[in-house]
Backbone as CSV, one residue per row, in Angstrom:
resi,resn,N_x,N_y,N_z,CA_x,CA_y,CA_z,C_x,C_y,C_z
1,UNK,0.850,-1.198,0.000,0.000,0.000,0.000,0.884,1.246,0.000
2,UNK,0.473,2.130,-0.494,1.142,3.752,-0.898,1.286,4.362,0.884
3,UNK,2.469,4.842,0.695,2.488,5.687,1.896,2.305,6.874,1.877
4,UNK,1.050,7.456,2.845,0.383,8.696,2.650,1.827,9.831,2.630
5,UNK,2.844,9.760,4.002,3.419,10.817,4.030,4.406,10.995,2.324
6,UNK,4.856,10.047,1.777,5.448,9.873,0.504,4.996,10.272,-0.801
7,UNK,3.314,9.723,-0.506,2.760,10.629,-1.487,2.464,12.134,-1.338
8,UNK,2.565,12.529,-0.533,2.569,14.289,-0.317,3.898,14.747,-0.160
9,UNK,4.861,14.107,-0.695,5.942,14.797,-0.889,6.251,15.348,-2.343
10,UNK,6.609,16.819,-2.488,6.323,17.595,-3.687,5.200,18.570,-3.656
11,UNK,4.407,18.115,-2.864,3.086,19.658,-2.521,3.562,20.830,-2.111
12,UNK,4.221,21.844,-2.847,4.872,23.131,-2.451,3.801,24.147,-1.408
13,UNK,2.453,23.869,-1.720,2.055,25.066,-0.610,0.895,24.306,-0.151
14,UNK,-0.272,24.421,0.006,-1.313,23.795,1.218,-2.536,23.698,0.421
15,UNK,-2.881,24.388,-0.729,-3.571,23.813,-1.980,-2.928,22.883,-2.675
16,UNK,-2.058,23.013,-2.944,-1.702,21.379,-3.826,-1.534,20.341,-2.825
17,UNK,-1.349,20.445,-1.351,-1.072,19.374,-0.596,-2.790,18.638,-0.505
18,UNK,-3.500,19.506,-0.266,-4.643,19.303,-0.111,-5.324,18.289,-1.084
19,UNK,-4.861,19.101,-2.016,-5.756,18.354,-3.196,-5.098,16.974,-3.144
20,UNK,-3.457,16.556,-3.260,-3.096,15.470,-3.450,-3.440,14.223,-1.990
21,UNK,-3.479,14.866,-1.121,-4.443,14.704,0.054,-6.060,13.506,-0.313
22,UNK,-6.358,14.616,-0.860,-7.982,13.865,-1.325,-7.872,12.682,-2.567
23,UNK,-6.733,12.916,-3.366,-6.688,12.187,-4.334,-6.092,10.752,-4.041
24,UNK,-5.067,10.494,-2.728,-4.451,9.731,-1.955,-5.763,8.916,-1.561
25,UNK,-6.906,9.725,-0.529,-7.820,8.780,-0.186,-8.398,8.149,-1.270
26,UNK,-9.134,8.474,-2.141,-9.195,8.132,-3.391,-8.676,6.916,-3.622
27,UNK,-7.395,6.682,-3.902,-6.585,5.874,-4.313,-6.567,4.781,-3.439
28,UNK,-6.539,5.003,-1.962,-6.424,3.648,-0.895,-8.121,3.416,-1.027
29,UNK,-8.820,4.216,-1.278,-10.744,3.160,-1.537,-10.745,2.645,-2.450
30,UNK,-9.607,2.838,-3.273,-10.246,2.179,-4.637,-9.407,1.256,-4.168
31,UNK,-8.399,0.364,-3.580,-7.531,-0.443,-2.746,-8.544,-1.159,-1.791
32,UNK,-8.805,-1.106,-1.023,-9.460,-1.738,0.308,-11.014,-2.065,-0.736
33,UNK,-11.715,-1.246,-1.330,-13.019,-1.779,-1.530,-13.282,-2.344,-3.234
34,UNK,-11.634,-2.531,-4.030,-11.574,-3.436,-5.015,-12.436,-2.769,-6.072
35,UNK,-13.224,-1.827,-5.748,-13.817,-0.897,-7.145,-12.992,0.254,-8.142
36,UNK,-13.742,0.336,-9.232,-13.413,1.729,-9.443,-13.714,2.890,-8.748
37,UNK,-12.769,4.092,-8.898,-13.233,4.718,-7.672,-12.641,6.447,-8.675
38,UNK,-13.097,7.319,-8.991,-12.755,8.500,-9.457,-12.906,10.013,-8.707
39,UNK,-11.941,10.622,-8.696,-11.833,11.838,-7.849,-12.870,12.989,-8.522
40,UNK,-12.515,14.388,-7.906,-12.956,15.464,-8.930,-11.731,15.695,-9.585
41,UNK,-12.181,17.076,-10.694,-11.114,17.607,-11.217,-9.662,18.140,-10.787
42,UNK,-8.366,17.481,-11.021,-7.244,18.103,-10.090,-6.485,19.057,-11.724
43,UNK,-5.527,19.683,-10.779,-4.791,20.864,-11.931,-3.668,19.861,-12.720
44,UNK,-2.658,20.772,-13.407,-1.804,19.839,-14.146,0.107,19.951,-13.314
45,UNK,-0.225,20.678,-11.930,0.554,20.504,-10.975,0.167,19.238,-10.183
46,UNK,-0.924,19.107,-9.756,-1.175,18.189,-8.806,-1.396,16.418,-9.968
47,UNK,-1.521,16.628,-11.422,-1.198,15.335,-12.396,0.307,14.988,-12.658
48,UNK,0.962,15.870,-12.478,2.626,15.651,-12.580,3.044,14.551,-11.037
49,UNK,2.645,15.434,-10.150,3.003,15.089,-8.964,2.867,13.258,-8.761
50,UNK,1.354,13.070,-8.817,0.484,11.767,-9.393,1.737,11.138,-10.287
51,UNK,1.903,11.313,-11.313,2.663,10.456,-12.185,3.570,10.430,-12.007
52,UNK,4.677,11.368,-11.280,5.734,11.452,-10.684,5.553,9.858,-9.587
53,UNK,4.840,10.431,-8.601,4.853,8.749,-7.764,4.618,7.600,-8.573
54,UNK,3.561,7.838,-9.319,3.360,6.289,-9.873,4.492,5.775,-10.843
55,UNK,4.978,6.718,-10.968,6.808,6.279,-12.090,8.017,6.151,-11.400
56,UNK,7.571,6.278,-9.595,9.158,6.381,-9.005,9.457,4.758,-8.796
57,UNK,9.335,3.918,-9.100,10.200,2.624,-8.719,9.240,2.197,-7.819
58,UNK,7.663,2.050,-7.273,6.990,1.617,-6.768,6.663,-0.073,-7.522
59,UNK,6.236,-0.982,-6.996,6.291,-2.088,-7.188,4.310,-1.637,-7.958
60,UNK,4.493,-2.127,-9.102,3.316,-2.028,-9.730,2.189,-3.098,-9.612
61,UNK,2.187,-4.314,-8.834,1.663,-4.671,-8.092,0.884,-4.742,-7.487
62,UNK,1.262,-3.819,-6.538,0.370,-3.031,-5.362,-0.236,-1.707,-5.408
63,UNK,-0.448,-1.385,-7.088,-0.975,-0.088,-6.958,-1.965,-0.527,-8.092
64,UNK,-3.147,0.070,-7.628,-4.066,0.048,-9.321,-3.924,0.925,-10.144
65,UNK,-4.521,0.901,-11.330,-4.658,1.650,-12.335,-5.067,2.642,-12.257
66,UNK,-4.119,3.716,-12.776,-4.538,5.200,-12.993,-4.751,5.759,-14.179
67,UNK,-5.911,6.448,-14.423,-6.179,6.688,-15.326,-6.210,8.387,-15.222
68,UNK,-5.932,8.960,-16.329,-6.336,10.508,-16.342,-7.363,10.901,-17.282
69,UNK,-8.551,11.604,-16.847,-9.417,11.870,-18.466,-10.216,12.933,-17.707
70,UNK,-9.961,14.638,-19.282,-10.580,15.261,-19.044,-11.486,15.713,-20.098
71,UNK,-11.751,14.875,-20.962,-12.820,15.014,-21.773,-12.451,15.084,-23.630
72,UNK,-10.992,15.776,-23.637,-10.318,16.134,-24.792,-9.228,15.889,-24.754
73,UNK,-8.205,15.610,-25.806,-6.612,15.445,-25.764,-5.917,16.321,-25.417
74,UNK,-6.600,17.458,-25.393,-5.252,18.348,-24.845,-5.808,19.031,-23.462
75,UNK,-6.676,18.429,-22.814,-7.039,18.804,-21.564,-6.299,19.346,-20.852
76,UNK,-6.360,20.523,-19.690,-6.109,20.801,-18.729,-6.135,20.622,-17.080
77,UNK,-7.516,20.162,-17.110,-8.500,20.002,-15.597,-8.679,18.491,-16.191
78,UNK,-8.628,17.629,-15.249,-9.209,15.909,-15.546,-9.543,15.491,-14.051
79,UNK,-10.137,14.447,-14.174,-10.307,13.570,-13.125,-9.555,12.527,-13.255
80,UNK,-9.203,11.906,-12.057,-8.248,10.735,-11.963,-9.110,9.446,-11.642
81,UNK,-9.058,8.365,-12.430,-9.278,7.486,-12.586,-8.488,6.271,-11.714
82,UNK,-8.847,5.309,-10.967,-7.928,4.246,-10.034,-8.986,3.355,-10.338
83,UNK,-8.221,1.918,-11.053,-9.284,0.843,-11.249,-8.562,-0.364,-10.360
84,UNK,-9.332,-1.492,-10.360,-8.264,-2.995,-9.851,-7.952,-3.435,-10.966
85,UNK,-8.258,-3.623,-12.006,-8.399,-4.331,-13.279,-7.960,-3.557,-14.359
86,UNK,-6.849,-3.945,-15.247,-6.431,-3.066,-16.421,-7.637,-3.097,-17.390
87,UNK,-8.333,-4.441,-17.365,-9.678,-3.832,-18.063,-10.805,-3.078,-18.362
88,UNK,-11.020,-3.016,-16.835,-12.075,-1.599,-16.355,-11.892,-0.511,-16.589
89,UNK,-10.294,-0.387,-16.739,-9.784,0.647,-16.580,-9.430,1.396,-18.633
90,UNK,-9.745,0.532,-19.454,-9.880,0.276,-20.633,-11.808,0.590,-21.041
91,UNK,-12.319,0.026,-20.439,-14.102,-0.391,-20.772,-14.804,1.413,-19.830
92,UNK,-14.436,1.368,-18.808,-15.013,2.500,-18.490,-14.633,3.578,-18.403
93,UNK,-15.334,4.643,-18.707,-15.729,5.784,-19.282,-15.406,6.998,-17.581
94,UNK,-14.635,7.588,-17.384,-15.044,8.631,-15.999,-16.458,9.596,-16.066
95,UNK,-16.819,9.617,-14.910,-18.158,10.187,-14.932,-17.974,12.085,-14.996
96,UNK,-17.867,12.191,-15.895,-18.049,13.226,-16.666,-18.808,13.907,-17.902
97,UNK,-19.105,15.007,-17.793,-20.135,15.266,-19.504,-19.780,16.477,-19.727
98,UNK,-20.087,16.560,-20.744,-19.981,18.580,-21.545,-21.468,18.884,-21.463
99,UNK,-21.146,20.089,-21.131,-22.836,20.997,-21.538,-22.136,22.168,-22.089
100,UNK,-22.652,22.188,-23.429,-22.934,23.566,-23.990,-24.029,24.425,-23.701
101,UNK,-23.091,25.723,-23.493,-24.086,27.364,-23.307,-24.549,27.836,-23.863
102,UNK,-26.061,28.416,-24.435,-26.034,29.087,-25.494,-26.794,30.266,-25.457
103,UNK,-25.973,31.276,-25.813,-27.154,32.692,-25.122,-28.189,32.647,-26.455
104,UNK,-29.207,33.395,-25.787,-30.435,33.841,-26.563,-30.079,34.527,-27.721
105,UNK,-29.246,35.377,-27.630,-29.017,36.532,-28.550,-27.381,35.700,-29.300
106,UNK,-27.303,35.921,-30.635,-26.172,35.103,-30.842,-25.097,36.211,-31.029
107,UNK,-25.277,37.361,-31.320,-23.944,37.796,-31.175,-23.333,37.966,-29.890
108,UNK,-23.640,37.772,-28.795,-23.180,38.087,-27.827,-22.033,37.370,-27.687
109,UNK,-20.651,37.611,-26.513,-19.562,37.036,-26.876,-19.123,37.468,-25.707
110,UNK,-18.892,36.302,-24.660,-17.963,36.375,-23.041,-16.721,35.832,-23.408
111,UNK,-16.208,36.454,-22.134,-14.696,35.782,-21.607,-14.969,34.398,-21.081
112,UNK,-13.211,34.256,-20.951,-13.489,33.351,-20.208,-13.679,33.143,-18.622
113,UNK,-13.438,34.720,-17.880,-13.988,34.762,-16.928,-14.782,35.366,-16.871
114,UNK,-15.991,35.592,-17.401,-17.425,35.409,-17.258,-18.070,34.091,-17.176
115,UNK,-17.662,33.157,-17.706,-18.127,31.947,-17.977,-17.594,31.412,-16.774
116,UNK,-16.215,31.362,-16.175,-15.929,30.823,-14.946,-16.594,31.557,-13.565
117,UNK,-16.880,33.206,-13.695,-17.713,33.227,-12.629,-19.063,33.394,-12.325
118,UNK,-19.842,32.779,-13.372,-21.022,31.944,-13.692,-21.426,31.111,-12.768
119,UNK,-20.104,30.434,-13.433,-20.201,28.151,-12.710,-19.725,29.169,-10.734
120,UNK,-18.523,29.351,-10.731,-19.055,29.528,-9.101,-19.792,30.699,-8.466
121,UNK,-20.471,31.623,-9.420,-21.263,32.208,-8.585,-23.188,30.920,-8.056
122,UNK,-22.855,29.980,-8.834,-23.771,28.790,-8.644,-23.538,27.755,-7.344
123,UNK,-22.507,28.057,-6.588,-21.700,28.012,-5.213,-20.955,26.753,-5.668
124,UNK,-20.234,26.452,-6.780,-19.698,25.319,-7.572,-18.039,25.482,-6.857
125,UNK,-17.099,24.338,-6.593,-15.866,24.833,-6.366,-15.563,24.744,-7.399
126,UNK,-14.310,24.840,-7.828,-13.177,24.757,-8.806,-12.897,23.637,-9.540
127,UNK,-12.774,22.750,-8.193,-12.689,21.127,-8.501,-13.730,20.130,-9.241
128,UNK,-15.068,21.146,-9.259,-16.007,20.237,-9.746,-16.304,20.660,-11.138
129,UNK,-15.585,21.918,-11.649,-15.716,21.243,-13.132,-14.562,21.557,-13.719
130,UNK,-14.036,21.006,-15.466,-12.825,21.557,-15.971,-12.475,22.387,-17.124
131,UNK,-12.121,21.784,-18.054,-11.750,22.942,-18.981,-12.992,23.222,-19.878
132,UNK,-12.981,24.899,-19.498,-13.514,25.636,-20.906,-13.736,26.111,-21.523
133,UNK,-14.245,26.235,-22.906,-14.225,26.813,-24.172,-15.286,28.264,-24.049
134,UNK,-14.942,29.426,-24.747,-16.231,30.242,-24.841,-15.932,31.044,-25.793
135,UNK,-16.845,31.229,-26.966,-17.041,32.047,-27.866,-18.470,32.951,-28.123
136,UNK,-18.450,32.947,-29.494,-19.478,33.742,-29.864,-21.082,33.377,-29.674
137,UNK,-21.482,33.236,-28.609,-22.841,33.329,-28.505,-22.988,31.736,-27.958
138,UNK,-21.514,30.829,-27.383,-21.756,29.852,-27.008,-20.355,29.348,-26.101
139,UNK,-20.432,28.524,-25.262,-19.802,28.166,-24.220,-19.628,27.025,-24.248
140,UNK,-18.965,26.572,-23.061,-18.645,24.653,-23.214,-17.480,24.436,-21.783
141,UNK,-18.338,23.710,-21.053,-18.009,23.454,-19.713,-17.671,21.649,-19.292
142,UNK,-16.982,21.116,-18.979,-16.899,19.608,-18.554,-17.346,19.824,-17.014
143,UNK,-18.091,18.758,-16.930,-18.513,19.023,-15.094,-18.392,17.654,-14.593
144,UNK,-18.877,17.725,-13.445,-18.959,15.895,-12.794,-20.216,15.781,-13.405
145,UNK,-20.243,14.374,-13.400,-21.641,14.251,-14.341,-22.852,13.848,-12.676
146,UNK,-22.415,13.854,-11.372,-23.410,14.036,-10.410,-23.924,15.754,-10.544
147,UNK,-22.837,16.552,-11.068,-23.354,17.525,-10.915,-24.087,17.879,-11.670
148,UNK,-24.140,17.742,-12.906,-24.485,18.075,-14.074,-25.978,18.385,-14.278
149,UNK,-27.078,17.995,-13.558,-28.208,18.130,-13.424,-28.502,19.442,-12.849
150,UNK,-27.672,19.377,-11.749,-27.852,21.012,-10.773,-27.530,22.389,-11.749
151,UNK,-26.409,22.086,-12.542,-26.248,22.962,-13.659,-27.617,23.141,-14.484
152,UNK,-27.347,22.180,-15.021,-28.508,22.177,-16.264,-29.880,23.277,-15.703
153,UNK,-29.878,22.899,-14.400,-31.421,23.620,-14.142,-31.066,24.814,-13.041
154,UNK,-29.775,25.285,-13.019,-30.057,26.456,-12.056,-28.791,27.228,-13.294
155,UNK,-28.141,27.280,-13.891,-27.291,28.051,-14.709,-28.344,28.704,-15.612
156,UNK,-28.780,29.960,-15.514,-29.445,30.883,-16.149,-29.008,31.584,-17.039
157,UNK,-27.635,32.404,-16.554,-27.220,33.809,-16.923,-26.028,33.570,-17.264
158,UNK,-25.211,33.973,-18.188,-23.561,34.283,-18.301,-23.381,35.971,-18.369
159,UNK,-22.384,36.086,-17.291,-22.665,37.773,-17.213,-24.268,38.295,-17.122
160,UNK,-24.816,38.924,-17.974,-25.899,39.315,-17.618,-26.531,38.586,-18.844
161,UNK,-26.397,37.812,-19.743,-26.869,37.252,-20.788,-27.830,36.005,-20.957
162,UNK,-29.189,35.847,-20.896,-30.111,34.726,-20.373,-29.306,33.371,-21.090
163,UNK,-29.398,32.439,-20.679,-28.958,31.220,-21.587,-29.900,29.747,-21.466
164,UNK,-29.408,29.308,-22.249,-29.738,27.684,-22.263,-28.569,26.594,-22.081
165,UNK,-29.029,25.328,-21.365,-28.047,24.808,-21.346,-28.281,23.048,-21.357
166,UNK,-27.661,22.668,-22.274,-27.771,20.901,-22.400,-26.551,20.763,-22.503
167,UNK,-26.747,19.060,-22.401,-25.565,18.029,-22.270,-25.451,17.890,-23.966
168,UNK,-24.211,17.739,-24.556,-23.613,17.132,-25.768,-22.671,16.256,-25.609
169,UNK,-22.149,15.691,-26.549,-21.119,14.765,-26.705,-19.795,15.501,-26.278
170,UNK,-18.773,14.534,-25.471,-17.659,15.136,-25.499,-16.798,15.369,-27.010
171,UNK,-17.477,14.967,-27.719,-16.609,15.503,-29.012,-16.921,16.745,-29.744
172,UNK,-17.911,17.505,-29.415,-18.623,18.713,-29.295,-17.268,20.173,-28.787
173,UNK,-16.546,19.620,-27.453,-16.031,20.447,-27.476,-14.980,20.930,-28.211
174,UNK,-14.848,22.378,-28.097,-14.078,22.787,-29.503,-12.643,23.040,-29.243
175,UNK,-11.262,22.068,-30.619,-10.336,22.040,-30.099,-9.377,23.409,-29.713
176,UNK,-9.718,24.266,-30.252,-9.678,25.731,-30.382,-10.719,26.891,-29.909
177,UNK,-9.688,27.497,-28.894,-10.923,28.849,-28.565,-11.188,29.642,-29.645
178,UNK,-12.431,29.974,-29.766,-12.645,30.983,-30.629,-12.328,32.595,-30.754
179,UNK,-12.172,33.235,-31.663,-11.299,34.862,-31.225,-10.293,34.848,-31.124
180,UNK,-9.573,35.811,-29.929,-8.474,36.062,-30.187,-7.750,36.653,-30.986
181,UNK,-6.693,37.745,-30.941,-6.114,38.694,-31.806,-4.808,38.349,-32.420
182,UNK,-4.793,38.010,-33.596,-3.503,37.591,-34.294,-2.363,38.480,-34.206
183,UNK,-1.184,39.000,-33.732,-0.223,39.539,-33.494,1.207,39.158,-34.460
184,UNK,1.921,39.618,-35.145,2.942,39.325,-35.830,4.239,40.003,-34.582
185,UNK,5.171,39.228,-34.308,6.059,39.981,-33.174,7.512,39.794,-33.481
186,UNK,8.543,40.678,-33.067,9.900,40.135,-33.559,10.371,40.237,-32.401
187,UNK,11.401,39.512,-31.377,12.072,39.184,-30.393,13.488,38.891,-30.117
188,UNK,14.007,39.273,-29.534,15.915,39.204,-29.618,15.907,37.543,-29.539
189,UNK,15.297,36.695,-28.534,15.272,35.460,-28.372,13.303,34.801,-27.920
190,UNK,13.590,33.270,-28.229,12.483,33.324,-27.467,12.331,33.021,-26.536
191,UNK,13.065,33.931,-25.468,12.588,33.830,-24.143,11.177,33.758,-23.574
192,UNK,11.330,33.772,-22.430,9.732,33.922,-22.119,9.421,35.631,-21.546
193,UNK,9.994,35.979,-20.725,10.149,37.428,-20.787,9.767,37.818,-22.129
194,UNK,10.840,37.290,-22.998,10.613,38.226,-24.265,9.324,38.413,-24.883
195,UNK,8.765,36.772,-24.466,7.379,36.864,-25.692,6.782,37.388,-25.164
196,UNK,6.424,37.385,-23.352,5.351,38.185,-23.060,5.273,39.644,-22.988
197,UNK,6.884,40.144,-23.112,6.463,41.728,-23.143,6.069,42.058,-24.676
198,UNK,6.578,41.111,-25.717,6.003,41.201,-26.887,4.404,41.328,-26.697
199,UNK,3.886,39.964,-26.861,2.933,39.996,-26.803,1.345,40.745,-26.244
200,UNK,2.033,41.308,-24.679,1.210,42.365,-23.495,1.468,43.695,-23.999
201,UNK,2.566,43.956,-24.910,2.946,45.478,-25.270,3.329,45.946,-23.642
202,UNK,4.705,45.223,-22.899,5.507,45.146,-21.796,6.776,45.315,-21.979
203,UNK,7.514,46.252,-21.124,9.221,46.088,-20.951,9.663,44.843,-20.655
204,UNK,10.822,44.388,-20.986,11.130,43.107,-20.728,11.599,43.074,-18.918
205,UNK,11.020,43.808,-18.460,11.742,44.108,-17.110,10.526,43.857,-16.528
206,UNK,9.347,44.271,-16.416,7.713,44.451,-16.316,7.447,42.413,-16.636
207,UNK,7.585,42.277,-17.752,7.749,40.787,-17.901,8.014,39.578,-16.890
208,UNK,9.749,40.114,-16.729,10.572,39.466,-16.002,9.929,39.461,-14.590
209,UNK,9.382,40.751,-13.422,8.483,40.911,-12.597,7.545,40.173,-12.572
210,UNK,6.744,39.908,-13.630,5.496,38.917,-13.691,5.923,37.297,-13.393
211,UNK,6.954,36.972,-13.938,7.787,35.195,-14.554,8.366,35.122,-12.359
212,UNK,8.987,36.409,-12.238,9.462,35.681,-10.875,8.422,36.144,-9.566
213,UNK,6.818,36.647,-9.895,6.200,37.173,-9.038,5.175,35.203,-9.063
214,UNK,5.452,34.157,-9.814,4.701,33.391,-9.999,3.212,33.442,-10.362
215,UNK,3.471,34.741,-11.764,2.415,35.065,-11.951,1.867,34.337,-13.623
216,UNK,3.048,33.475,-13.887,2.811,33.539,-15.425,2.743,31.480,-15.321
217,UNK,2.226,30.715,-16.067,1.972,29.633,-16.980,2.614,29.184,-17.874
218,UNK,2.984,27.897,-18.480,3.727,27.724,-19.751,2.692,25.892,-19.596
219,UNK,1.702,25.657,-20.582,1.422,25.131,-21.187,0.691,24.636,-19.846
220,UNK,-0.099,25.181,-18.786,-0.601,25.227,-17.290,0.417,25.095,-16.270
221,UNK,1.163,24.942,-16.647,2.780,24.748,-15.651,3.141,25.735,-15.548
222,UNK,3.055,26.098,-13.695,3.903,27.528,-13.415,5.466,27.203,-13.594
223,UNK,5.432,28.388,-13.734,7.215,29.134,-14.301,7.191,29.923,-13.611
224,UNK,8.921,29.832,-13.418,9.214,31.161,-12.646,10.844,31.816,-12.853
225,UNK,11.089,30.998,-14.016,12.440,31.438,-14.831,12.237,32.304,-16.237
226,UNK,12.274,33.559,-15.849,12.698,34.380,-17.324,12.954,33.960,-18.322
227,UNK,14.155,33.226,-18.102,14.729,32.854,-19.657,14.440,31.370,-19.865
228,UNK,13.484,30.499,-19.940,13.232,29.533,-19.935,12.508,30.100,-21.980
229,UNK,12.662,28.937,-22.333,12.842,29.017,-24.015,11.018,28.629,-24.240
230,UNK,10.508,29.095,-24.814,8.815,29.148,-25.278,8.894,28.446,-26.415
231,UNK,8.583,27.122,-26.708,8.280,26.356,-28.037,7.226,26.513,-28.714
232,UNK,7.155,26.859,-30.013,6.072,26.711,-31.001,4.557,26.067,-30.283
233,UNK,3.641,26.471,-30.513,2.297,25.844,-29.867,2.385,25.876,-28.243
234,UNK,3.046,26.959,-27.528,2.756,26.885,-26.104,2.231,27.840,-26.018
235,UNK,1.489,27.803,-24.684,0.185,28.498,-24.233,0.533,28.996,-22.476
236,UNK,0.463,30.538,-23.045,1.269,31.425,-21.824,0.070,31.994,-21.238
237,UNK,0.089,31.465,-20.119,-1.023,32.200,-19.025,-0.239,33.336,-18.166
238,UNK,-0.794,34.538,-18.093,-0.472,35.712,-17.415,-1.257,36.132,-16.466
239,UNK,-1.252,36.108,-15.016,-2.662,36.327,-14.198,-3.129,37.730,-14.305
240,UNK,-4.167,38.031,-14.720,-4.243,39.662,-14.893,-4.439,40.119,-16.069
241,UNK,-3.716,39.718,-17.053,-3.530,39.737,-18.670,-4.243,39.259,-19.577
242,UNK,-4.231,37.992,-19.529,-4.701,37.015,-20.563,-4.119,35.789,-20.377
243,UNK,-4.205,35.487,-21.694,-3.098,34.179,-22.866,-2.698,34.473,-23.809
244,UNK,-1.686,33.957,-23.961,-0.905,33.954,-25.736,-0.504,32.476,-25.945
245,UNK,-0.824,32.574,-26.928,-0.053,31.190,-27.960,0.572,31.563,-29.147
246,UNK,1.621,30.920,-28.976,2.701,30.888,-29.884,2.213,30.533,-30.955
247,UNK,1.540,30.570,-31.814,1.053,29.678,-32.925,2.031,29.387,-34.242
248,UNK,3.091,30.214,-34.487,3.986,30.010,-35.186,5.529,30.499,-35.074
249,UNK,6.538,30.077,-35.200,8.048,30.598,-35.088,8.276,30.727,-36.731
250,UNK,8.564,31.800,-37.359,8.474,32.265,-38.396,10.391,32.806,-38.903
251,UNK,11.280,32.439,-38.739,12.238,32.536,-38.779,13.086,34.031,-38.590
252,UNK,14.181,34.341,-38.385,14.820,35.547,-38.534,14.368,36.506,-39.379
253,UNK,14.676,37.702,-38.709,14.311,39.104,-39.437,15.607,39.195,-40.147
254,UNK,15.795,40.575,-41.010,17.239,41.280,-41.471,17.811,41.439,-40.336
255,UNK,16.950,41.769,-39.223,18.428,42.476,-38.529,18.516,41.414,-36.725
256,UNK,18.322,39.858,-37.650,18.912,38.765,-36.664,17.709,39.050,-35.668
257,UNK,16.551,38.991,-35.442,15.288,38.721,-34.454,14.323,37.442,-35.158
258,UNK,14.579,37.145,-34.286,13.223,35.955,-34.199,11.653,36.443,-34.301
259,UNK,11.332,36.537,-35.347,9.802,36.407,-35.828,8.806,35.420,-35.354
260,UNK,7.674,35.565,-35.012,6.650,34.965,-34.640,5.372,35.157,-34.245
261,UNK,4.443,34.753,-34.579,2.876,35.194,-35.112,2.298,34.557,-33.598
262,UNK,1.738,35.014,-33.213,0.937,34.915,-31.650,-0.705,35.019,-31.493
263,UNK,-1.301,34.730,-30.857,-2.448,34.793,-30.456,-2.751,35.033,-29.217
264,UNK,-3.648,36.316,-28.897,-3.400,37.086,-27.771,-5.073,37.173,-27.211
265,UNK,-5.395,36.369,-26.193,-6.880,36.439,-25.916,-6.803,37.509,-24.182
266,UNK,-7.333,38.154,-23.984,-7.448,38.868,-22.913,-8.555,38.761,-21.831
């Protein structure tokens, strides 16, 4: 059996201990009572951590199957999956669903924090639902699928905008946010400093402040090194700001800068 104090080693502050906390019990019920057994949604700090233990030299044996699934391949937010059986763990599905939003009026067009303080102004935590999508006159939320009913019939409003709301297929959700401002940028390197003062219209000093205030993301993974190198298709969270994605590295300018086309959602 997993040792609790071992598995909470790596929880840097008292939210991630927590969470890996709950996900631990989790893991010893699905142990003692031989079922499948699935958590809520954890972040992609507290899924490293998870796979970190289950890859350190533990006797595989004595641990069941973990599964991760948050609805899409390039998920962010998932639930963790612990089966007895590599088959179950193959055959069943985590209890999860998508509901799409759809306002009355179709041009209308939220953030994405409107749409997140929607779900918890509905007294929802964090943990109970995961990644999502919002565009033009429509939304897209993964929830627990116990919850999913309470949504369906008390989610009214986004911002001030009346809505509707059903369950769809998880293949419904969309692999791409919609919007967003295309940016062409040139950069001495691609640092991360660099792209984001590119990208925010920031001093690289203002930047650098943000990267060591643990304010910035690299593909949901906090950073906290300046010069850490930004690859093609990564996705820079800024608290306060936005996102950018790299969407293309476009080669040298004349005068030796690195070119690259961005996508800048606010």
């Amino acid at each position: 059996m997993m040792d609790r104090s071992r598995w909470l080693e790596g929880a840097r502050d008292e939210a991630t201990r927590a969470q890996m906390a709950k996900v631990f019990d989790h893991l010893i019920q699905c142990e003692r009572q031989n079922r499948p057994v699935f958590t809520d949604f954890i972040n992609p700090v507290v899924q490293d951590l998870c796979l970190a233990h289950f890859n350190a030299g533990y006797d595989r044996g004595d641990l069941p199957f973990m599964v991760f699934e948050g609805g899409h391949e390039s998920f962010e937010s998932c639930v963790v999956g612990f089966y007895p059986f590599e088959d179950e763990a193959k055959a069943l599905r985590a209890p999860i669903v998508l509901l799409e939003i759809t306002a009355f009026e179709a041009a209308v067009s939220w953030s994405h924090r409107d749409l997140l303080g929607s779900l918890l102004g509905l007294g929802l935590s964090r943990e109970k639902f995961g990644d999502l999508r919002v565009g033009k006159g429509a939304a897209y939320v993964f929830v627990l699928e116990k919850l999913a009913p309470f949504v369906l019939s008390s989610l009214s409003r986004v911002s001030k905008d009346p809505v509707s709301v059903s369950e769809v297929p998880w293949s419904s959700f969309p692999l791409e946010e919609a919007g967003g401002e295309l940016l062409f940028r040139t950069v001495k390197s691609p640092r991360l400093d660099a792209v984001i003062a590119a990208g925010f219209d920031l001093s690289r000093g203002q930047a650098q402040k943000l990267v060591e205030a643990e304010r910035v993301k690299v593909n949901h993974r906090p950073v906290s090194k300046p010069d850490k190198t930004v690859p093609e298709g990564a996705v820079i969270s800024v608290r306060g700001f936005g996102r950018l994605v790299l969407t293309a590295q476009l080669g040298q300018s004349k005068k030796d800068r690195e070119k690259m086309q961005l996508k800048r959602f606010r």
